[in-house]
PDB file with SEQRES, HELIX, SHEET and CRYST1 records, atoms N, CA, C and O in Angstrom:
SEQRES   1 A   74  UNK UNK UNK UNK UNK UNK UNK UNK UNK UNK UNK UNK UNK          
SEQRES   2 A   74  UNK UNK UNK UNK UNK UNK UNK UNK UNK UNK UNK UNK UNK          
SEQRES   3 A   74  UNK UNK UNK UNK UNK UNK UNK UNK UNK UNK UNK UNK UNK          
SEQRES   4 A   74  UNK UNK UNK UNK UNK UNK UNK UNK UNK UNK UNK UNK UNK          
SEQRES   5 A   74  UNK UNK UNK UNK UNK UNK UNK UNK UNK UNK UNK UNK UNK          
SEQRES   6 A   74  UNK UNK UNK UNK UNK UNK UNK UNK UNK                          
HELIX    1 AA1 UNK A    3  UNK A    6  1                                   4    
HELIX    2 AA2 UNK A   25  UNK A   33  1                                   9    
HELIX    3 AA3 UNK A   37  UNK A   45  1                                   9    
SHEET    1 AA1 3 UNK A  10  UNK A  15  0                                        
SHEET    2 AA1 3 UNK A  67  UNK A  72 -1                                        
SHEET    3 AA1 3 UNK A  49  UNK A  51 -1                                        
CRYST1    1.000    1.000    1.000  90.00  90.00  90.00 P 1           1          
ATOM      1  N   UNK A   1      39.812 -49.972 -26.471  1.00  0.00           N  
ATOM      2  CA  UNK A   1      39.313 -49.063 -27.495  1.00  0.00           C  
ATOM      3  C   UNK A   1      38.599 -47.909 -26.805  1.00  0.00           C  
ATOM      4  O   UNK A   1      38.041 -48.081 -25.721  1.00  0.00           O  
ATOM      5  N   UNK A   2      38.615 -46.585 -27.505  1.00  0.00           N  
ATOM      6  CA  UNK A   2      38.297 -45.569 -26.470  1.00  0.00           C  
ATOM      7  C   UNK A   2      36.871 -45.346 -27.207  1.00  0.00           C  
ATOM      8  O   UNK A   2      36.648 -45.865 -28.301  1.00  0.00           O  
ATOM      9  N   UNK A   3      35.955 -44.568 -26.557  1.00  0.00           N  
ATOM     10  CA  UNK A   3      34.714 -44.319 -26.864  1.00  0.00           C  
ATOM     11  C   UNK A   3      34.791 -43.417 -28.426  1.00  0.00           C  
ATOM     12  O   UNK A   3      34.069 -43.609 -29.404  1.00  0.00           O  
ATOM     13  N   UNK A   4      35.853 -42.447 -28.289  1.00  0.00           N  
ATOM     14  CA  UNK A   4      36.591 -41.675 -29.951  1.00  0.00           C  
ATOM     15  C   UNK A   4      36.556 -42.827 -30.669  1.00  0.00           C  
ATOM     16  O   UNK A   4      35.333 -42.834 -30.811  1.00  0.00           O  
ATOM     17  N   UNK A   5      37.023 -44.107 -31.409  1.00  0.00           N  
ATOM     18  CA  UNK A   5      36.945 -44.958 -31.860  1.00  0.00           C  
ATOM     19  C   UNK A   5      35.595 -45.779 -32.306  1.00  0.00           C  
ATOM     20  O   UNK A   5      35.192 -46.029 -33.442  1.00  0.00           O  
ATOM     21  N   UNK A   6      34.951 -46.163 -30.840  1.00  0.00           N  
ATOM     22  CA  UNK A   6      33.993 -47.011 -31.109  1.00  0.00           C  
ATOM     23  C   UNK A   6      32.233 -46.084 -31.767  1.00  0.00           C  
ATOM     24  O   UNK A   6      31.112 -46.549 -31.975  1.00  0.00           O  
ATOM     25  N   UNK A   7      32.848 -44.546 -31.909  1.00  0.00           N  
ATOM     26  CA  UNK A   7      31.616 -43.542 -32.397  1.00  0.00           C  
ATOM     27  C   UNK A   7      31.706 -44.250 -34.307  1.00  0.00           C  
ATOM     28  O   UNK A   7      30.679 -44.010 -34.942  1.00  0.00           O  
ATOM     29  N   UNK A   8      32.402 -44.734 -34.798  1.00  0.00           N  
ATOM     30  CA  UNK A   8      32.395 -44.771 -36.349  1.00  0.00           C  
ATOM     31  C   UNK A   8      33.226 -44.220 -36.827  1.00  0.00           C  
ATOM     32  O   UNK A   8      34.135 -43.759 -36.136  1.00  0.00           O  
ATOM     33  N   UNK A   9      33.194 -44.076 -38.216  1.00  0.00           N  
ATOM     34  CA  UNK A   9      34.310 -43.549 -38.950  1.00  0.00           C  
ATOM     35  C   UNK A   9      35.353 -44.371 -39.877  1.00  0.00           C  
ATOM     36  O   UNK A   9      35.273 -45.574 -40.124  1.00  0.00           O  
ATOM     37  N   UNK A  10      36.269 -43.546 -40.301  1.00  0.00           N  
ATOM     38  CA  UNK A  10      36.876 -44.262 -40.977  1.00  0.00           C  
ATOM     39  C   UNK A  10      38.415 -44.149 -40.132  1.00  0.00           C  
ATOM     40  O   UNK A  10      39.218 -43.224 -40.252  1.00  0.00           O  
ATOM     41  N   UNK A  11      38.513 -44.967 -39.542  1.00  0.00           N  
ATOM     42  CA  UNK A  11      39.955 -45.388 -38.474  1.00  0.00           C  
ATOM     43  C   UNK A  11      41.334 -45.491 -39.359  1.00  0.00           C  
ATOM     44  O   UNK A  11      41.426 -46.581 -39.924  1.00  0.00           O  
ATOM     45  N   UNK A  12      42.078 -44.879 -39.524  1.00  0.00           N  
ATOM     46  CA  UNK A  12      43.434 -44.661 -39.780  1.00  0.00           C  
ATOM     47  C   UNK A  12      44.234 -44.733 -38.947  1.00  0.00           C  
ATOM     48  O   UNK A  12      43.858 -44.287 -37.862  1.00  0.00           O  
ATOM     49  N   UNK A  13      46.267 -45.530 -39.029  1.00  0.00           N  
ATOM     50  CA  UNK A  13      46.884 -44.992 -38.462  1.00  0.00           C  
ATOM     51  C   UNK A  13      48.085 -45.245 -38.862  1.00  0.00           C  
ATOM     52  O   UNK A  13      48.258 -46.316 -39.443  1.00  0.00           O  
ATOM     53  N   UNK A  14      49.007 -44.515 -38.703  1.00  0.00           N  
ATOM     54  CA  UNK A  14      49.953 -44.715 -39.357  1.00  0.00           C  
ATOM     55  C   UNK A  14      51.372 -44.110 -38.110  1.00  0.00           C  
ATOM     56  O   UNK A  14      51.096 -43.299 -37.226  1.00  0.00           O  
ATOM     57  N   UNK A  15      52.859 -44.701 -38.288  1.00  0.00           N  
ATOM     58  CA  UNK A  15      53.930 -44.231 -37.141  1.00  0.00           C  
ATOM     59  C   UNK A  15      54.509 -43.073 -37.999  1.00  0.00           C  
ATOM     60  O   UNK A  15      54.890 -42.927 -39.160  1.00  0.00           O  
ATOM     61  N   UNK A  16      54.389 -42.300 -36.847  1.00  0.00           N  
ATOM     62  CA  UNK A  16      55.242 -40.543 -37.263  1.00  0.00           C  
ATOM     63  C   UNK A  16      56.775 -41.003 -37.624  1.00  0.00           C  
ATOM     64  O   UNK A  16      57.585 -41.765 -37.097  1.00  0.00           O  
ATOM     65  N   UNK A  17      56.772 -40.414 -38.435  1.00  0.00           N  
ATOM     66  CA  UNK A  17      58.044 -40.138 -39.557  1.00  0.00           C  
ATOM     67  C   UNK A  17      59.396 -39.427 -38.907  1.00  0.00           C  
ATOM     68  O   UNK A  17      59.189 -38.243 -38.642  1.00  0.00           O  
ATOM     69  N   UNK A  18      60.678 -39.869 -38.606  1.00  0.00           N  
ATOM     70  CA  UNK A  18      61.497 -39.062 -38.297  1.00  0.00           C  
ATOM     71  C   UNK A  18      61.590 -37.448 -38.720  1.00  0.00           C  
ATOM     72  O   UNK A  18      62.211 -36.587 -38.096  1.00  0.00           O  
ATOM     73  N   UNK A  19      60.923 -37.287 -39.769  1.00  0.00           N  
ATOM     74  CA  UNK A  19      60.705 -35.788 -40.476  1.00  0.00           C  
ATOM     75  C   UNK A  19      60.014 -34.901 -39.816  1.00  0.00           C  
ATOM     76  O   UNK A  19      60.012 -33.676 -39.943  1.00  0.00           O  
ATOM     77  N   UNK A  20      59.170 -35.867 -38.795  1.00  0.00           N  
ATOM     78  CA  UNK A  20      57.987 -35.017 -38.207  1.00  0.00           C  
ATOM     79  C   UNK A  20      58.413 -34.818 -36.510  1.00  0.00           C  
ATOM     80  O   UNK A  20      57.943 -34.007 -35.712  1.00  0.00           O  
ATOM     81  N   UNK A  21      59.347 -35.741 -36.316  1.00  0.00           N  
ATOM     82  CA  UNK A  21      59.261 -35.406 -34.817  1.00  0.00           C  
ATOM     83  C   UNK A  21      59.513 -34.264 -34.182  1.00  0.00           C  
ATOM     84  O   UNK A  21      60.405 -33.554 -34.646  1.00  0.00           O  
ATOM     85  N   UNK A  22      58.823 -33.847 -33.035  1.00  0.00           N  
ATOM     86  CA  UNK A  22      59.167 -32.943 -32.155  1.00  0.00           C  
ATOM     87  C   UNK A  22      57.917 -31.852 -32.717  1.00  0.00           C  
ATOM     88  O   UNK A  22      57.564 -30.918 -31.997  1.00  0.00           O  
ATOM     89  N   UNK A  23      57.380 -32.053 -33.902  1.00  0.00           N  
ATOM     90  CA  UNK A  23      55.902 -31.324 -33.979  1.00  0.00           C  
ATOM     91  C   UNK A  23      54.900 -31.599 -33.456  1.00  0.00           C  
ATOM     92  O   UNK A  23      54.584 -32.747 -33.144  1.00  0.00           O  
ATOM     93  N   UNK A  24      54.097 -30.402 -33.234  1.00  0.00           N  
ATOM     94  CA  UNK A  24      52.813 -30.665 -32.443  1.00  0.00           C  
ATOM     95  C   UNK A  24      52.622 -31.277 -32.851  1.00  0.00           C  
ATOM     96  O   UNK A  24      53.232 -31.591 -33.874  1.00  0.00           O  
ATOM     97  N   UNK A  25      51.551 -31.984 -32.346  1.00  0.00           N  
ATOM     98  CA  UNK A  25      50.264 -33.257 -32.867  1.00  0.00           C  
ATOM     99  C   UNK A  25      49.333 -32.754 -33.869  1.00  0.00           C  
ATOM    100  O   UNK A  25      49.340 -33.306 -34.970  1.00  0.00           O  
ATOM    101  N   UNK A  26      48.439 -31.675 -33.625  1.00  0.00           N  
ATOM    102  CA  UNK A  26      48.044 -30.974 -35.061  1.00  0.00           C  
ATOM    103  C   UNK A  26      48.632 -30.881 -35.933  1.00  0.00           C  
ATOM    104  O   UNK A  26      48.185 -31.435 -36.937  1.00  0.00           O  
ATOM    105  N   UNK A  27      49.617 -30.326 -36.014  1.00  0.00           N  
ATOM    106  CA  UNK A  27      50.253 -30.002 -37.171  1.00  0.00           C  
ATOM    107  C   UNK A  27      50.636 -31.539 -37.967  1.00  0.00           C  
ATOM    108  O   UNK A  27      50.100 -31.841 -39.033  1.00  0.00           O  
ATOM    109  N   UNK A  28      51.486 -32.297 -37.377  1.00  0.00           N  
ATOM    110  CA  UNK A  28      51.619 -33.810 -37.706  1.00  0.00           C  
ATOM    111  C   UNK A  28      50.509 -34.651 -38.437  1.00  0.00           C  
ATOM    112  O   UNK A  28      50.706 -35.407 -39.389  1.00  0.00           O  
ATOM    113  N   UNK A  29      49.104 -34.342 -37.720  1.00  0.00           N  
ATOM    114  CA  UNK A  29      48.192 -34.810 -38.080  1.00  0.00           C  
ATOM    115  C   UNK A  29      47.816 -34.428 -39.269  1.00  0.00           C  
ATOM    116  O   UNK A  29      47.607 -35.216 -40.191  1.00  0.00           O  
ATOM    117  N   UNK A  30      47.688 -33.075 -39.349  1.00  0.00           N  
ATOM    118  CA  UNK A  30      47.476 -32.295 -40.600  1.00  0.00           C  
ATOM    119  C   UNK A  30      48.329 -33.173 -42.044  1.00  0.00           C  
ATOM    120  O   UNK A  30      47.929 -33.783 -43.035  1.00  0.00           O  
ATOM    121  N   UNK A  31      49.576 -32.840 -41.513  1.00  0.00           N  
ATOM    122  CA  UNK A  31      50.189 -33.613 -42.340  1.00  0.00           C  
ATOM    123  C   UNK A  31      50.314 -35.032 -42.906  1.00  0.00           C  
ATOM    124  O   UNK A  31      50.305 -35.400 -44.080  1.00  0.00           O  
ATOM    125  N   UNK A  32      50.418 -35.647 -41.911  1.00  0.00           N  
ATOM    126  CA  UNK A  32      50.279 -36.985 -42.161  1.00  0.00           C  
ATOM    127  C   UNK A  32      48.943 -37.904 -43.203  1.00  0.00           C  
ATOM    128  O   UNK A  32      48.949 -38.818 -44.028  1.00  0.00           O  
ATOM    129  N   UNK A  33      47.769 -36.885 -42.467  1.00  0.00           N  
ATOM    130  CA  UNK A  33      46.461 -37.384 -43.280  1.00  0.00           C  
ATOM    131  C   UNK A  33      45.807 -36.651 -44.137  1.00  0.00           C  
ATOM    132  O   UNK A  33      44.634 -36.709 -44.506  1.00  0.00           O  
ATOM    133  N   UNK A  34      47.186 -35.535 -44.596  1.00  0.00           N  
ATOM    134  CA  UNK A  34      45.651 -34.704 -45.636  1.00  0.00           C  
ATOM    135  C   UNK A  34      44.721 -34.090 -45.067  1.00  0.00           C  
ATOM    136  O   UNK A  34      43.621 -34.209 -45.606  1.00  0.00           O  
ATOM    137  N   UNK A  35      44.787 -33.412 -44.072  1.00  0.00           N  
ATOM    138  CA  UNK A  35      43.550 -32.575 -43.379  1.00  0.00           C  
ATOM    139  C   UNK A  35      44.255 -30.944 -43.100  1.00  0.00           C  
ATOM    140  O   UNK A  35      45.435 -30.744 -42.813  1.00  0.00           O  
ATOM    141  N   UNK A  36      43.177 -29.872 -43.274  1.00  0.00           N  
ATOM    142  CA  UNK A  36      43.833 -28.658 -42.879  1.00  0.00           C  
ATOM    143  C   UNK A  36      44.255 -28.329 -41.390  1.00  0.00           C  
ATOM    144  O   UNK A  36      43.450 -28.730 -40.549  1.00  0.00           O  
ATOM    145  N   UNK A  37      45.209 -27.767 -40.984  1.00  0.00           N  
ATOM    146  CA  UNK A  37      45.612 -27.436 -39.601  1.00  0.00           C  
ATOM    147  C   UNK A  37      44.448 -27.535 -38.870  1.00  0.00           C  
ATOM    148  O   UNK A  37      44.404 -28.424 -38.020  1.00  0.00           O  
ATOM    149  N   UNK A  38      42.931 -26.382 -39.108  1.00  0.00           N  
ATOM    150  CA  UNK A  38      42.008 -26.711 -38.572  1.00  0.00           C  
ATOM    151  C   UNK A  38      41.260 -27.532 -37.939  1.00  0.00           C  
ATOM    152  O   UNK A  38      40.843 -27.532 -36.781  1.00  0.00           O  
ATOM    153  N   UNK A  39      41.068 -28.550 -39.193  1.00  0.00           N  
ATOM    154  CA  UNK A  39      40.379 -29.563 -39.435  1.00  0.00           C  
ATOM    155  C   UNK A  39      40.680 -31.026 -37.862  1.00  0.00           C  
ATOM    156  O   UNK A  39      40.034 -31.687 -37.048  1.00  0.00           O  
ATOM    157  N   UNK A  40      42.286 -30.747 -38.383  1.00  0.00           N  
ATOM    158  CA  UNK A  40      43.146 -31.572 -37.663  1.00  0.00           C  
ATOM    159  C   UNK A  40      43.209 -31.072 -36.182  1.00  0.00           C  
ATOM    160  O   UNK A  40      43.551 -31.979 -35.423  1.00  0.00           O  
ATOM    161  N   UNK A  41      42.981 -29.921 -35.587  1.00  0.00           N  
ATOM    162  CA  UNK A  41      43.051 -29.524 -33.966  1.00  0.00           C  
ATOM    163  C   UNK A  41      41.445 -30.064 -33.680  1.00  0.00           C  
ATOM    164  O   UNK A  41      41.264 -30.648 -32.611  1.00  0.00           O  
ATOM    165  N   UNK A  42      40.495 -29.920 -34.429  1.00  0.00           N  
ATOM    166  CA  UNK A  42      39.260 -30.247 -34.155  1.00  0.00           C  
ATOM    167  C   UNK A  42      39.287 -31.490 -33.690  1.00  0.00           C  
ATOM    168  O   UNK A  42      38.713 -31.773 -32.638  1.00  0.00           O  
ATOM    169  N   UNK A  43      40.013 -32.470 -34.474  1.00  0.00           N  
ATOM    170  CA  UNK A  43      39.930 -33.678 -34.543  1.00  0.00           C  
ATOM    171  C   UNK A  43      40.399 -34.248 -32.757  1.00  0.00           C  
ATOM    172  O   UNK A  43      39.680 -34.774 -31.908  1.00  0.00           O  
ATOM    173  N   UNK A  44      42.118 -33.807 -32.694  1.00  0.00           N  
ATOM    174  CA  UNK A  44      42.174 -33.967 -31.456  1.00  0.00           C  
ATOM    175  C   UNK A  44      41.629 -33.184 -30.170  1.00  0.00           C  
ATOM    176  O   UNK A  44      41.472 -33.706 -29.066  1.00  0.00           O  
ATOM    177  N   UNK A  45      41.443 -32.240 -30.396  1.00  0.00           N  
ATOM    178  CA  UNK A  45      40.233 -31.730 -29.240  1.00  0.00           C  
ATOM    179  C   UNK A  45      39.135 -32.692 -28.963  1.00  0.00           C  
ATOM    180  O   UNK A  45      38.746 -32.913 -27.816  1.00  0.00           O  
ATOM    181  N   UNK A  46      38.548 -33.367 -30.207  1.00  0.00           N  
ATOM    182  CA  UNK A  46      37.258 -34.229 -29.529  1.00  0.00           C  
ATOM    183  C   UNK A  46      37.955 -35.661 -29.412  1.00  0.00           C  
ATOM    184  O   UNK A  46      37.359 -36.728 -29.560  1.00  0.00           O  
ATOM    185  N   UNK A  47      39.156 -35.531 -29.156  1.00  0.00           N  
ATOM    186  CA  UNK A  47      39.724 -37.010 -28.924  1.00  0.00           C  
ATOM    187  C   UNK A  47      40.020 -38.136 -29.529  1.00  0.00           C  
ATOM    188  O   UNK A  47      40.540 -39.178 -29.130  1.00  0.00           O  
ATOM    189  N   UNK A  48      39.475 -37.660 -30.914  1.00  0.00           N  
ATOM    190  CA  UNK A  48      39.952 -38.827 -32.287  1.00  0.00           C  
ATOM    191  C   UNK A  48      41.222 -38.768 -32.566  1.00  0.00           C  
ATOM    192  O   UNK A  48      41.331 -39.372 -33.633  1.00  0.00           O  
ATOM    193  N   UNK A  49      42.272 -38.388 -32.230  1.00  0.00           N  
ATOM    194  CA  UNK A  49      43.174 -38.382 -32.579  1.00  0.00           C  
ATOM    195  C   UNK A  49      43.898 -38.707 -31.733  1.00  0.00           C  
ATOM    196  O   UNK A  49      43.976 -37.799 -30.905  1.00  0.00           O  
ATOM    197  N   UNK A  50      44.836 -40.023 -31.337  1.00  0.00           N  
ATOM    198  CA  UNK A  50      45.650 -40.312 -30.511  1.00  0.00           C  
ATOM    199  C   UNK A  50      47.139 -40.833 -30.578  1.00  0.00           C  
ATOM    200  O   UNK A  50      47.531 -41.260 -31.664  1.00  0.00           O  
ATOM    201  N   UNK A  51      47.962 -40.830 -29.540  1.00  0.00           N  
ATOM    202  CA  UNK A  51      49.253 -41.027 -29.983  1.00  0.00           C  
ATOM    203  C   UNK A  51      49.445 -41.936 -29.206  1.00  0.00           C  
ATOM    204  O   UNK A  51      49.062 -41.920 -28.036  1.00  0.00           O  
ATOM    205  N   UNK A  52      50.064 -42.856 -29.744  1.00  0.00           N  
ATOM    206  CA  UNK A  52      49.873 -44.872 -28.727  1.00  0.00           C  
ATOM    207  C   UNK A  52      48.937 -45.015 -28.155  1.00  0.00           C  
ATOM    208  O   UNK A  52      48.942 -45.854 -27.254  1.00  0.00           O  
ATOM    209  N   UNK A  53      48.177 -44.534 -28.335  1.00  0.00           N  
ATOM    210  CA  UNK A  53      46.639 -45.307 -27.907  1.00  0.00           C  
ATOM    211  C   UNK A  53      45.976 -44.017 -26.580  1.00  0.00           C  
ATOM    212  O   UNK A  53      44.932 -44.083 -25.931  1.00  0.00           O  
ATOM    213  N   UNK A  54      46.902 -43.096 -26.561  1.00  0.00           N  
ATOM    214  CA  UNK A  54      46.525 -41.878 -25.068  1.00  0.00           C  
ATOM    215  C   UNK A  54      46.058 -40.327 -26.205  1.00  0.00           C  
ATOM    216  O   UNK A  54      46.617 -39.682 -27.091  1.00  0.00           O  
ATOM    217  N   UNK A  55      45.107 -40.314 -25.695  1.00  0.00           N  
ATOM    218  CA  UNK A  55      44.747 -38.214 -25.502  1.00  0.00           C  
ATOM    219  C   UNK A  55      45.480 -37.697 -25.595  1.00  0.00           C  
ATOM    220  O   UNK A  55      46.302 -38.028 -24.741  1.00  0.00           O  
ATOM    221  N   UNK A  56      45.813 -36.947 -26.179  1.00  0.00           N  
ATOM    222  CA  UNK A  56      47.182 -35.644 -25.784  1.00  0.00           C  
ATOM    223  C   UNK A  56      46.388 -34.738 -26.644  1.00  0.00           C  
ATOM    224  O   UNK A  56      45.672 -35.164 -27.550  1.00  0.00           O  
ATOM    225  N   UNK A  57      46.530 -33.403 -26.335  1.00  0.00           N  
ATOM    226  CA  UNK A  57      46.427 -32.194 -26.312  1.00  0.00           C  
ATOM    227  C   UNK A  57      47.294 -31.923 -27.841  1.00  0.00           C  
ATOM    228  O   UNK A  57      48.251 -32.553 -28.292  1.00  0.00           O  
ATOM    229  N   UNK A  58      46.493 -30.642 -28.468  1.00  0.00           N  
ATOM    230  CA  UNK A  58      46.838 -30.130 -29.831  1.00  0.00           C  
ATOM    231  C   UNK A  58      48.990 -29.888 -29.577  1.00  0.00           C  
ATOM    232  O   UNK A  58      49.900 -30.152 -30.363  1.00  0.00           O  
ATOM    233  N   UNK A  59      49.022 -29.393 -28.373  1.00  0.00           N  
ATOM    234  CA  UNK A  59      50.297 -29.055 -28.162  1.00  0.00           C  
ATOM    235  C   UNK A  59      51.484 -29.851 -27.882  1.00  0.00           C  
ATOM    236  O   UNK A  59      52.681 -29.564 -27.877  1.00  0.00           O  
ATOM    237  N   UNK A  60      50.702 -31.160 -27.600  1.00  0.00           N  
ATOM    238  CA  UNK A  60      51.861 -32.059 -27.457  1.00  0.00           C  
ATOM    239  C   UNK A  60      52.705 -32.780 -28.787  1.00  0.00           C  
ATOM    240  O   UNK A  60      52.132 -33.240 -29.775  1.00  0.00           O  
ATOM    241  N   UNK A  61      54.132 -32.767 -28.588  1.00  0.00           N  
ATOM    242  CA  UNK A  61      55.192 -32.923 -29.655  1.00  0.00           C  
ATOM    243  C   UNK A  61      55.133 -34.420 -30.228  1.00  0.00           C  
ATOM    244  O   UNK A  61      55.037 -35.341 -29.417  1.00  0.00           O  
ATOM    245  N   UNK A  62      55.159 -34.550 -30.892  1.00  0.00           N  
ATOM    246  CA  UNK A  62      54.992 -36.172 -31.198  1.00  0.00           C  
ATOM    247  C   UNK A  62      56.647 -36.634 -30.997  1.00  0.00           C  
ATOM    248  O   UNK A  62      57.603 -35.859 -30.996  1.00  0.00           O  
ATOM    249  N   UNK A  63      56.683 -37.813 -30.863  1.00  0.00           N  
ATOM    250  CA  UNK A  63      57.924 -38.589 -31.139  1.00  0.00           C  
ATOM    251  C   UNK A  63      58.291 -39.080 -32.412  1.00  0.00           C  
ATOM    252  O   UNK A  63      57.443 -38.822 -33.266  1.00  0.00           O  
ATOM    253  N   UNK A  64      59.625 -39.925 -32.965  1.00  0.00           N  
ATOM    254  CA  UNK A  64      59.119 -40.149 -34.247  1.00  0.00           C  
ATOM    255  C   UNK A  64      58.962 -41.819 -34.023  1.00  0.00           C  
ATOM    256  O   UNK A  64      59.398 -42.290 -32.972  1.00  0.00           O  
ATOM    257  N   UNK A  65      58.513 -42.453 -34.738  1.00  0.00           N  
ATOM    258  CA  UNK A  65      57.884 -44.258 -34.041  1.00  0.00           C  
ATOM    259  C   UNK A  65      56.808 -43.909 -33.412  1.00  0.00           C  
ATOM    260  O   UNK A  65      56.082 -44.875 -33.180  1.00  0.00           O  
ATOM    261  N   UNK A  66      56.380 -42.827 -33.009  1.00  0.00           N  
ATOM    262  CA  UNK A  66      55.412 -43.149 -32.153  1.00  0.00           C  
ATOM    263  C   UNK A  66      53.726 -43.379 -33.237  1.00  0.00           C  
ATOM    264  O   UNK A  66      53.735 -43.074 -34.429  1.00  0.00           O  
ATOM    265  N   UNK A  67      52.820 -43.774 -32.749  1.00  0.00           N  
ATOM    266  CA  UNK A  67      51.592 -44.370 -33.695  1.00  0.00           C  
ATOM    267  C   UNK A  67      50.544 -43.653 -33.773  1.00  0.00           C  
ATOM    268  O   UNK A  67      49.977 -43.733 -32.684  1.00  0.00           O  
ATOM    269  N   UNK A  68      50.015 -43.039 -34.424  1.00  0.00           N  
ATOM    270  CA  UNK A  68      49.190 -41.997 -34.646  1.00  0.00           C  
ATOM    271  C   UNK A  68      47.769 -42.416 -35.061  1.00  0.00           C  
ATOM    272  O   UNK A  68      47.607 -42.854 -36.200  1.00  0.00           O  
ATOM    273  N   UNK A  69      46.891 -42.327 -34.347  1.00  0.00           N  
ATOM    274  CA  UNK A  69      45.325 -43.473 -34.423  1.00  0.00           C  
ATOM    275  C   UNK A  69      44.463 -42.261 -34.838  1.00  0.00           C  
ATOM    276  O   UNK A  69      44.376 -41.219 -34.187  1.00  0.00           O  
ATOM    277  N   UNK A  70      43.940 -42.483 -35.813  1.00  0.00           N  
ATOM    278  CA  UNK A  70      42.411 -40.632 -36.643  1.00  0.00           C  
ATOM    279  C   UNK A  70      41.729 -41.551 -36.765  1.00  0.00           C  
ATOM    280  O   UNK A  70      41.946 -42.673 -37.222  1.00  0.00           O  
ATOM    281  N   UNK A  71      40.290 -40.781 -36.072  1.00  0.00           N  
ATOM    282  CA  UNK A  71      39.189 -41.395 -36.525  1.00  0.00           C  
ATOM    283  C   UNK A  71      38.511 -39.980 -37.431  1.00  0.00           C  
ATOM    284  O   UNK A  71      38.078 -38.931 -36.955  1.00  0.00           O  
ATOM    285  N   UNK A  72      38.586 -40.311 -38.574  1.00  0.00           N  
ATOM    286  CA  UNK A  72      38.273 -39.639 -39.967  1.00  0.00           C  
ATOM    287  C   UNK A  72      36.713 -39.440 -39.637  1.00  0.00           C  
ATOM    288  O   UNK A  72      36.031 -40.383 -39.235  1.00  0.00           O  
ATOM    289  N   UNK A  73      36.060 -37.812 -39.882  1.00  0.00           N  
ATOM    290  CA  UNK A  73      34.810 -38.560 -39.669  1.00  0.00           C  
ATOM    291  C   UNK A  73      34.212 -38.959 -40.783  1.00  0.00           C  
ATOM    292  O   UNK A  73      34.741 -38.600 -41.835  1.00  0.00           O  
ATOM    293  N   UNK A  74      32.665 -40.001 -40.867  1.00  0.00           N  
ATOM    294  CA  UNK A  74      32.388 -40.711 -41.974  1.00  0.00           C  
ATOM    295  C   UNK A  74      31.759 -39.873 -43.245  1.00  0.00           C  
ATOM    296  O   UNK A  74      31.481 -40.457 -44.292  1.00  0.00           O  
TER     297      UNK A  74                                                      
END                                                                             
């Protein structure tokens, strides 16, 4: 469990959608959870937002299967 996780929150996650693959991770995120583009780069910049369990950067493409971990804040 990464230190992003063990801060609180409300932990979500759900596997990216063939619809979504090959989009950034913001944007995905955005989508996936109801959050504005904004909202959602914030999120992975401070590291709540992960893809199989690793960091990646606002720019990285998601796969589709792959698992998408938000820590919502509370």
């Amino acid at each position: 469990m990464t230190s992003a996780f063990a801060a609180g929150g409300d932990h979500r996650s759900l596997p990216v959608p063939d619809g979504l693959d090959g989009m950034r991770l913001d944007q995905a995120v955005s989508r996936l959870f109801g959050l504005s583009r904004t909202a959602a780069a914030a999120l992975v910049d401070a590291g709540k937002a992960l893809v199989d369990g690793i960091v990646r950067p606002n720019s990285y493409k998601v796969k589709a299967g792959s698992w998408l971990e938000v820590t919502l804040p509370a």
